[in-house]
DRENPA-3360 file (N, C-alpha, C; in nm, 2 decimals, always signed):
BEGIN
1 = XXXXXXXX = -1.95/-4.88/-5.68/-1.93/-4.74/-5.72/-1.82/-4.74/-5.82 ~ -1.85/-4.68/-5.92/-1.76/-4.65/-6.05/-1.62/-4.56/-5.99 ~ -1.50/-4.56/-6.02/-1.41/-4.53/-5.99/-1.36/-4.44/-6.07 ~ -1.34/-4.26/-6.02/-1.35/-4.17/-6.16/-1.21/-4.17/-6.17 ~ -1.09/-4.20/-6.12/-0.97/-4.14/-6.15/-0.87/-4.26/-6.13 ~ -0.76/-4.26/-6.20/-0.68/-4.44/-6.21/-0.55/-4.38/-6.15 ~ -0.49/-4.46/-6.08/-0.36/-4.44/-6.02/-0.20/-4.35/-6.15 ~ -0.18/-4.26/-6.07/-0.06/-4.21/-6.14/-0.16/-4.06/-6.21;
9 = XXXXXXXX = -0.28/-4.06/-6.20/-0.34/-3.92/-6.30/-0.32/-3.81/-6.21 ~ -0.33/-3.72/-6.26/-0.31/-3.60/-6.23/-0.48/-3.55/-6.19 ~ -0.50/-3.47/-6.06/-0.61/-3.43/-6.04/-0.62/-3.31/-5.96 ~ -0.70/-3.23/-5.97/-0.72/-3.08/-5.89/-0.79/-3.07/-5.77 ~ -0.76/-3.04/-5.63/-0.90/-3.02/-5.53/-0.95/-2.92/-5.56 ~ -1.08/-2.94/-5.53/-1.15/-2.82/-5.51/-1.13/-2.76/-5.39 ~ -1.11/-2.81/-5.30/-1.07/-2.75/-5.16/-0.98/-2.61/-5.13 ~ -0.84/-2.68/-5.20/-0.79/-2.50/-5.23/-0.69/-2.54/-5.36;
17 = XXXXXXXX = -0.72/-2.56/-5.48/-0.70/-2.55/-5.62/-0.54/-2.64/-5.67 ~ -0.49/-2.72/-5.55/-0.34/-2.77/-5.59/-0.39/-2.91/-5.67 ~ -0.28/-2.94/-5.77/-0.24/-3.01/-5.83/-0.24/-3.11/-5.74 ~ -0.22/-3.26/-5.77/-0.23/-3.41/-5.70/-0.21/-3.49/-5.77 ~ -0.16/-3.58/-5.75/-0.16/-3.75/-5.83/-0.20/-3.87/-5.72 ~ -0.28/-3.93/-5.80/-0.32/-4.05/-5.76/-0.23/-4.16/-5.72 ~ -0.24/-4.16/-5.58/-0.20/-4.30/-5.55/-0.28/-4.44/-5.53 ~ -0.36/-4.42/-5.48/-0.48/-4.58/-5.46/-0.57/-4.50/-5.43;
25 = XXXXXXXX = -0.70/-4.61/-5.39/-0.81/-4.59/-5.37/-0.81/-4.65/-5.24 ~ -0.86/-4.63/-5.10/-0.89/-4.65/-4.98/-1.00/-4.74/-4.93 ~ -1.09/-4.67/-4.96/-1.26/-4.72/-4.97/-1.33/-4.67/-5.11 ~ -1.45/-4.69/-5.07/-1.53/-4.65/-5.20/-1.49/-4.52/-5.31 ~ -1.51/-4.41/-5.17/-1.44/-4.29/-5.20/-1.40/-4.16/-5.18 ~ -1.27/-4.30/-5.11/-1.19/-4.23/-5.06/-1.07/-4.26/-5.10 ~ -0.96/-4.13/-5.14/-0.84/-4.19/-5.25/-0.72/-4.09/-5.14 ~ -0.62/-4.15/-5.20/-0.52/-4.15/-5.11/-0.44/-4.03/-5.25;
33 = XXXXXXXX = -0.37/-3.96/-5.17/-0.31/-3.86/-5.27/-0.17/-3.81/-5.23 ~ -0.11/-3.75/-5.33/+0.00/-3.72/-5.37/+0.05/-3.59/-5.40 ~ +0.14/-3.49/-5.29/+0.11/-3.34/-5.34/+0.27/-3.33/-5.32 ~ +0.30/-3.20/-5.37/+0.49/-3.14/-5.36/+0.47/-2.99/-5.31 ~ +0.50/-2.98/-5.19/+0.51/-2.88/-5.13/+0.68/-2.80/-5.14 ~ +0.62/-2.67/-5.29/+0.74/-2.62/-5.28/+0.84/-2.57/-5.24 ~ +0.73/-2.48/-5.12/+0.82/-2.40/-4.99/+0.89/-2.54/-4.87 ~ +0.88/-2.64/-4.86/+0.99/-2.70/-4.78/+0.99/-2.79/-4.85;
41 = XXXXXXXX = +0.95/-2.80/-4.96/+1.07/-2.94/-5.07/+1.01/-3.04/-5.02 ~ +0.83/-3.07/-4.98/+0.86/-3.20/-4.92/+0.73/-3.25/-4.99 ~ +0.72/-3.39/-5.03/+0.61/-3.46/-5.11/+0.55/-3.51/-4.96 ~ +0.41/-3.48/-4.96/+0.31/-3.54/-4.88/+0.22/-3.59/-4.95 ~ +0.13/-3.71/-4.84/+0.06/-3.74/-4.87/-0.09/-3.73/-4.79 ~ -0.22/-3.71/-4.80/-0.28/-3.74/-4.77/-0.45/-3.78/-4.80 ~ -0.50/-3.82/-4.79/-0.64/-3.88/-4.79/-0.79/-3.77/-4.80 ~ -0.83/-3.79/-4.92/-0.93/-3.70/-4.96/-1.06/-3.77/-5.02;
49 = XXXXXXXX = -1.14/-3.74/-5.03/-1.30/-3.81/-5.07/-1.28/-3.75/-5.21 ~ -1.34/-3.83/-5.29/-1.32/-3.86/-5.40/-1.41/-3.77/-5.51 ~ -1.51/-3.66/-5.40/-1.60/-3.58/-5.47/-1.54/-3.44/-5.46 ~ -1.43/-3.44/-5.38/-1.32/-3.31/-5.39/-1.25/-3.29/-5.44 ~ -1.28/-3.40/-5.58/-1.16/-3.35/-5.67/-1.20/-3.33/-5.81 ~ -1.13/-3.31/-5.94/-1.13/-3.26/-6.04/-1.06/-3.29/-6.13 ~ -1.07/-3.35/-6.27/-0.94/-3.35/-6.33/-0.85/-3.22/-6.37 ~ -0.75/-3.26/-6.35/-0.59/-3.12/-6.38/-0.61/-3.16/-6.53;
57 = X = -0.64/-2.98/-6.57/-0.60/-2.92/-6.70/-0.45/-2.97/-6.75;
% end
């Protein structure tokens, strides 16, 4: 499977519209992510399939 998005890009969920950066790839497709939650200052991370997402405008 072709790999739509490369480590460090910026990408959108479609789940509820936040901003993300790529960290790796898991499985096929499933990509590990990168978010900044403004209200308690805290960068999380977690694991999304790879068809819920979007490239960021």
């Amino acid at each position: 499977m072709k790999r739509l998005y490369r480590k460090g890009e910026r990408v959108r969920s479609k789940i509820d519209g936040k901003v993300m950066e790529v960290l790796r790839y898991l499985k096929s497709n499933l990509v590990e992510v990168m978010t900044f939650d403004p209200q308690s200052r805290e960068v999380r991370t977690k694991q999304v399939r790879e068809d819920k997402l979007s490239k960021a405008a």
